[in-house]
N, C-alpha and C positions, 0 to 999 in steps of 0.2 A: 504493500500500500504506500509505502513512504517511495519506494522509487518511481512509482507514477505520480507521486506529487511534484518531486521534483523535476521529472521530467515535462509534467504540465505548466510549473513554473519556467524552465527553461523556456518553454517554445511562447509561453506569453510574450518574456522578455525578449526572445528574437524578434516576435511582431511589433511589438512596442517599438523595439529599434528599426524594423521597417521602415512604421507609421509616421516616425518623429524622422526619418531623413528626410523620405518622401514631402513630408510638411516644410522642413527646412529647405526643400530645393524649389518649390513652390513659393514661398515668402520670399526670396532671390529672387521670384519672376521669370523663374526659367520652366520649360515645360520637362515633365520626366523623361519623356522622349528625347528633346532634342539635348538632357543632359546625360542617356545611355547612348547618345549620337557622337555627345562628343568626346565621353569616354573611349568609345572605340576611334575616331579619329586620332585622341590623345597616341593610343598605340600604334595607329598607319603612320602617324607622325617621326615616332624615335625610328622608324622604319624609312621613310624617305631621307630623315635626315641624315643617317649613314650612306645612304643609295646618292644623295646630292654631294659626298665628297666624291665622287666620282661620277660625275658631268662631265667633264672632258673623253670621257670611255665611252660612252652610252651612245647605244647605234640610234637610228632615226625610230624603230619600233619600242626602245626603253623610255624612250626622250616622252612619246607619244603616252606612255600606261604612265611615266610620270607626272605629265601634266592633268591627266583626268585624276587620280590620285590623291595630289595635291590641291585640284579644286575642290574634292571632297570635304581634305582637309580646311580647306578656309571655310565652306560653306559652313560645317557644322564649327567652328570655333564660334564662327562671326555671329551666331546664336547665344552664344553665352558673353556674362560681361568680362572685359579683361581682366578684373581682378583675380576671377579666378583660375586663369591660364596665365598667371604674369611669370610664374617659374618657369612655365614653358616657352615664352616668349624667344630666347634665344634660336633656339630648335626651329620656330614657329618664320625668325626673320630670317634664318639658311635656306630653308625652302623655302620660302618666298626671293629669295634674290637666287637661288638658280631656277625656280622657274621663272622668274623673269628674263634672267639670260636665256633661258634656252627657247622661251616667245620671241624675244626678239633675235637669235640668229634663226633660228625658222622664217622667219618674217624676211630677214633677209635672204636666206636662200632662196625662196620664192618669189620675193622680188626681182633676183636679178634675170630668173629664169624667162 
């Protein structure tokens, strides 16, 4: 009897801490959605960001899965406020300055073509 008590205890208090994150991410103004959105961006992120020190390598087909990638990643950041991505922020301006490089030499290959 006592270890289903405290087993029913337990799972209260995992729901309780559910219920109280969920409310906290809610009072932020952010929707639950677009903050399990940008949790999983958060990790495409440390992932591009390793992938963007080698820009210079990346044939025209990686350049291509990293710029859609990377728009992901802005999309779901640009949902939450920056305070809470500011640790990420470094990560966050390496991909964003090699995608920017790598829009604009496409831009220019195409150009000259």
């Amino acid at each position: 009897m006592g270890l289903i008590a405290v087993i029913y205890i337990l799972i209260l208090i995992v729901f309780g801490l559910i219920v109280f994150s969920v409310l906290q991410i809610r009072m932020a103004g952010i929707k639950v959605k677009d903050f399990w959105g940008f949790i999983q961006a958060n990790q495409l992120l440390d992932k591009l960001y390793t992938f963007s020190k080698t820009c210079s390598l990346m044939s025209p087909q990686e350049q291509i899965l990293f710029l859609s990638e990377a728009e992901k990643v802005f999309e779901a950041f640009d949902k939450i406020p920056p305070i809470v991505w500011e640790e990420e922020y470094r990560k966050y301006n390496e991909v964003l300055e090699t995608y920017k490089n790598i829009r604009v030499e496409r831009w220019q290959k195409n150009s000259i073509k």
